[in-house]
N, C-alpha and C positions, 0 to 999 in steps of 0.2 A: 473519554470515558464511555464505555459501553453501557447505557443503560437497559438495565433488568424491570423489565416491569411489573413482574411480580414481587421487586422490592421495594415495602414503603418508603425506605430511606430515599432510594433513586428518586421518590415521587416528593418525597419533602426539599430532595438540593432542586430540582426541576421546580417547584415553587416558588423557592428562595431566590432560586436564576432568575426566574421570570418576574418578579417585584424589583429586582437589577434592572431586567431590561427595561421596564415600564415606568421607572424614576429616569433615566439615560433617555428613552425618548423625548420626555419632557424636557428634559435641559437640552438636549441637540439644537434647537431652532435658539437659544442662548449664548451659543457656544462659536468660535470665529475659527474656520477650520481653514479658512485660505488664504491666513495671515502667518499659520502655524511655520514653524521653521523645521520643524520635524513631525511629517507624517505617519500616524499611527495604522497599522495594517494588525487586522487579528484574523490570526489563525485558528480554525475549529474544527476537530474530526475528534474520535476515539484514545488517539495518541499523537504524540509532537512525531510524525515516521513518515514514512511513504512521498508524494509527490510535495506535503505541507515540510515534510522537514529538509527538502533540498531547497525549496523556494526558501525556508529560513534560514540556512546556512550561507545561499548567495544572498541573502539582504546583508545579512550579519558583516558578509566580508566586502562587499563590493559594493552596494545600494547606498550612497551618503544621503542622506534624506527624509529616509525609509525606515520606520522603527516596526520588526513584528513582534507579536506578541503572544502567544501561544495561551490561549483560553481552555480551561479544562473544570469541570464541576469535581474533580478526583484531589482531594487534600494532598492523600500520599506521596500521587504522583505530579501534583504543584509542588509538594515541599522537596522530591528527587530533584526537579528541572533546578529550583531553585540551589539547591546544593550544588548544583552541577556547573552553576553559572549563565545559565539560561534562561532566554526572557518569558516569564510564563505570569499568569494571573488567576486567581483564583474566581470562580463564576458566584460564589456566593458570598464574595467579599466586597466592602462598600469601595475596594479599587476596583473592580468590576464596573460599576457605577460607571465612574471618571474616564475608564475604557473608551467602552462602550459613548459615551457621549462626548469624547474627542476624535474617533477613529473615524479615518476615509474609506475606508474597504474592507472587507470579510473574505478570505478565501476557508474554503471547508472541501474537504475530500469525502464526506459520508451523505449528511445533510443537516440540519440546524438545531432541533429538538426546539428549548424555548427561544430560541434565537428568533423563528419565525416572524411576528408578527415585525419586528426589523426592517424586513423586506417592500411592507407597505406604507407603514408606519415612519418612514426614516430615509434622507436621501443618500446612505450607505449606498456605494458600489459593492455588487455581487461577485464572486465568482467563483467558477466550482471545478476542482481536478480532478475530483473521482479518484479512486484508489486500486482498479484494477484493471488489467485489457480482461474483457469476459470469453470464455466460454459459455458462461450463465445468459439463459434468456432473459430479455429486459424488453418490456413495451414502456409507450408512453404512459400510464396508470404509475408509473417506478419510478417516474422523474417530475410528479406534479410542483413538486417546491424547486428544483431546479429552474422547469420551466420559467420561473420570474426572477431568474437570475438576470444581470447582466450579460456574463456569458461564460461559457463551461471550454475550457480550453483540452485538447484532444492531442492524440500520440500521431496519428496520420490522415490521410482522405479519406482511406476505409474506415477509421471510426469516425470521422465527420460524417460520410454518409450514413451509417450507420446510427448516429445520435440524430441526423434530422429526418431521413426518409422511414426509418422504426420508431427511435423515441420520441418523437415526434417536437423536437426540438427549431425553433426558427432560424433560420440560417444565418442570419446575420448574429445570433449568440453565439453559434459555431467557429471556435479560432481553433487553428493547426500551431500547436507549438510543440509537439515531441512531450513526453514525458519526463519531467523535472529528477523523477526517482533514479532514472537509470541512468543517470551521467556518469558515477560512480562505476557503474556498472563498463564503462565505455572507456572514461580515461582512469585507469586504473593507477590513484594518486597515493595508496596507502600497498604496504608489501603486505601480503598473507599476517605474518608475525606479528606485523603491529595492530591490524584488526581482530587476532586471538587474543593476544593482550586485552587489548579494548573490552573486547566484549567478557575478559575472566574468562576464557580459556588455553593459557597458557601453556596447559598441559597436552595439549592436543596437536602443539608446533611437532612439525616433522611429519607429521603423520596425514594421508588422502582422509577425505572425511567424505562421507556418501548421507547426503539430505533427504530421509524421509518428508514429504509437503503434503497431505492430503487436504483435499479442501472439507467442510464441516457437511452435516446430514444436509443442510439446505432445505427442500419440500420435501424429503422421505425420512421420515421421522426416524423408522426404526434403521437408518443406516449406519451400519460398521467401518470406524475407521481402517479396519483393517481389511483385507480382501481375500477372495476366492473362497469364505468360509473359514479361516485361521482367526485362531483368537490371539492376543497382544503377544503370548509368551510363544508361540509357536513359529508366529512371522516375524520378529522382530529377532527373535532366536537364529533364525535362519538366516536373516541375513547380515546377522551378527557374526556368524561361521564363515559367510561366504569375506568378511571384512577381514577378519582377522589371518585368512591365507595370505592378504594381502598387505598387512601392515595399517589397515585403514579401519577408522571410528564410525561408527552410526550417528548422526544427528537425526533428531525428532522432531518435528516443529508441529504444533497441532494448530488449526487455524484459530483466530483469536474469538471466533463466538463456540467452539469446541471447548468444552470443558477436556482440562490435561488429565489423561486415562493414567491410572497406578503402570508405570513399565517395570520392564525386569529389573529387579535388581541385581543392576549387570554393570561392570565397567564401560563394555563393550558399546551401552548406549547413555548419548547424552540427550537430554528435553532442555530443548530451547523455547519454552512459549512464548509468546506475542508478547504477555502482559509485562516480564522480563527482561524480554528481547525483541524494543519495539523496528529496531536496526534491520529489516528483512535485505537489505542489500547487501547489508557488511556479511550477513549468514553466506550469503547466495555468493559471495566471494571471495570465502574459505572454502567453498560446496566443489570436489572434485565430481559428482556426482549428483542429479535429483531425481530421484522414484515422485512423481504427480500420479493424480488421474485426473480431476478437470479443475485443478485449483490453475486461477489464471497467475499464480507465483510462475508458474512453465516461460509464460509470454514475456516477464523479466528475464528469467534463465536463460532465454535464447539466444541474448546478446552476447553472454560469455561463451558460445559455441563448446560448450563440455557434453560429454552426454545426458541423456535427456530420457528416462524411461518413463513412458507412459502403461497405466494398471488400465485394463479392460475392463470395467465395472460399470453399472445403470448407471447415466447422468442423473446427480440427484436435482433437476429442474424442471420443475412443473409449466415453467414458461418454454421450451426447446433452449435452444440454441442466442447464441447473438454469434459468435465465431466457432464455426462447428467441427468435427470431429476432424475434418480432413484437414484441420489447422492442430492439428499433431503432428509435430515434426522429427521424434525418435521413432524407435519400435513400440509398437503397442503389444503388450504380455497379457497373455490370456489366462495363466496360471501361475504357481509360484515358483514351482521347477522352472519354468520359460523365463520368469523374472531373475532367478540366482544366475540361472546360463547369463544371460546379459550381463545380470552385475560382473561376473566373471570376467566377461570377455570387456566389458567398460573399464573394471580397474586393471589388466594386465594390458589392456593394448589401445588405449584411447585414439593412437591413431588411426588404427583401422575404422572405428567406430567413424571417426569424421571424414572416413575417404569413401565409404558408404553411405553417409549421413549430410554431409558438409551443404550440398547441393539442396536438400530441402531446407537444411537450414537457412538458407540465403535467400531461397525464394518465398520462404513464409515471413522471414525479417524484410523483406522488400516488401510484401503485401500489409503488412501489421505497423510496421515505424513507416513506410517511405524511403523519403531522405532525413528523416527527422532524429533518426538517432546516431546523433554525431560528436555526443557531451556536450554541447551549447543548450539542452532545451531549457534548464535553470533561466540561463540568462534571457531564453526569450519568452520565457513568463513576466520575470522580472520588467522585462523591454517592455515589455504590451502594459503591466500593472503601471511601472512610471511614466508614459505617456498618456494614458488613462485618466492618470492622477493631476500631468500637469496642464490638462487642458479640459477636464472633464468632459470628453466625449469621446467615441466608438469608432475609429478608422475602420475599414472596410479594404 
């Protein structure tokens, strides 16, 4: 759940959480956790998605031992999981409690809200997946609650280096395990059709789909989703013409702290938001096409080698960079005429696109994954959490 702090409510479930946690403290030193026959693992970000819901998925099917359990202060979205058949727990319910003071570990991809005091309070194993490769600047100031993790597990050397000699991270927290999100991404275990299905868009089998991803305002307050000065009905219009020569649909995806803009009331385009559609890799793998400009969703995209159009527009980060510009690896459009030319030439001839392109692709995916993106990184989260577990201590 994304908390609003401008909402009392947000500040009454954060209450009610936090009186959860501070009863579960108390009972943890009562509680026999290495007699247990089944290891509790919780899960905690915004949504059950990203690097937490591939690590749940390999628990679920391969992990015997291992129970996760998906923590969320969001009713609606506990009582979805739970229809769904999915292990999830409500953060302001007295099973919250029982949770929390039976579980060995915390994994969180964002950072903890009332979870905090946890960390010192409680001998919980930490650890943290983080939910995006950046283009966004990050100093150490951006990871103070991390910092007292056990340890934060990364995509390759360059963001190792990069979480300890920047974010000021200790090295021995820093483990290289590939990122858990993009296996899917890599072994491609489900056909197009059956992921439209999935996701309720059935209607859209048959047809190329081109991914609008912009990332949100960030530090520039008054920033426009949309670019070069076009407002929602003029840009979206356009390259809604440029789709339809071609048989192919618009996707929208606004980023999940973006509030979803009114779009044309058009067939032509469909809104997939976050809150809806918390699956960004099943998106990203119907996506014959993505239009970015510094949402790190690109640094996922890279591994389906599709094209890849980057928007020329202010970086909205007040911090610079963490992977900077020269880690764009399509063409960058400076306008919107120069962005339909592209889209053009991306859905009539995508080979060409990669016989000009293919080459940076490979060497920005060799600088960003390593060797780590090989579909195995699931398992070696997983690897590192149950050896963690059964022996409680930190190989090196």
């Amino acid at each position: 759940m994304k908390v609003d702090k401008t909402n009392f409510r947000h500040w009454l479930l954060l209450a009610r959480f936090g009186l959860n946690i501070a009863i579960a403290i108390l009972l943890r030193p009562f509680v026999s956790h290495r007699k247990a026959d089944c290891k509790l693992i919780v899960l905690y970000g915004h949504k059950l998605s990203g690097n937490l819901l591939a690590i749940y998925r390999h628990l679920r099917i391969h992990s015997d031992g291992i129970h996760p359990v998906f923590l969320t202060m969001d009713t609606v979205y506990h009582d979805r999981l739970d229809a769904a058949g999915e292990l999830s727990c409500l953060a302001v319910s007295p099973a919250c409690i029982r949770l929390l003071a039976h579980a060995e570990a915390v994994i969180s991809d964002h950072g903890l809200h009332a979870l905090q005091p946890m960390l010192s309070l409680s001998n919980l194993k930490f650890f943290d997946v983080w939910h995006g490769i950046p283009f966004k600047g990050f100093d150490s100031a951006d990871f103070r609650v991390q910092h007292h993790y056990d340890e934060t597990w990364v995509s390759s050397p360059l963001m190792a280096d990069l979480y300890i000699n920047r974010f000021g991270f200790d090295k021995r927290q820093v483990v290289i395990t590939g990122y858990a999100r993009t296996d899917p991404l890599i072994r491609l275990e489900e056909a197009p059709e059956v992921i439209q299905r999935r996701l309720g868009l059935e209607s859209t089998q048959g047809q190329k789909l081109v991914l609008f991803a912009p990332t949100w305002k960030q530090d520039a307050h008054n920033r426009s989703l949309f670019p070069f000065g076009a407002d929602a009905g003029d840009f979206l219009g356009s390259l809604v013409a440029v789709c339809r020569r071609h048989g192919a649909l618009l996707l929208f995806r606004a980023h999940l702290n973006a509030s979803n803009p009114a779009l044309l009331s058009d067939e032509g385009v469909i809104s997939l938001p976050f809150a809806d559609y918390p699956d960004t890799e099943a998106v990203l793998q119907i996506s014959n096409v993505l239009i970015c400009d510094w949402s790190s969703i690109a640094f996922d995209y890279l591994l389906l080698n599709r094209p890849t159009l980057f928007l020329d527009v202010e970086p909205p980060f007040r911090k610079g960079f963490s992977l900077g510009p020269e880690y764009r690896f399509g063409p960058v459009v400076k306008s919107l005429p120069e962005l339909l030319g592209q889209l053009e030439r991306s859905l009539a001839d995508p080979a060409g696109y990669q016989a000009e392109f293919g080459s940076r692709y490979a060497e920005i995916r060799k600088q960003v994954y390593g060797n780590y993106a090989d579909g195995h990184s699931g398992e070696r989260c997983v690897e590192r959490l149950r050896s963690t577990l059964a022996t409680g201590e930190f190989s090196q």
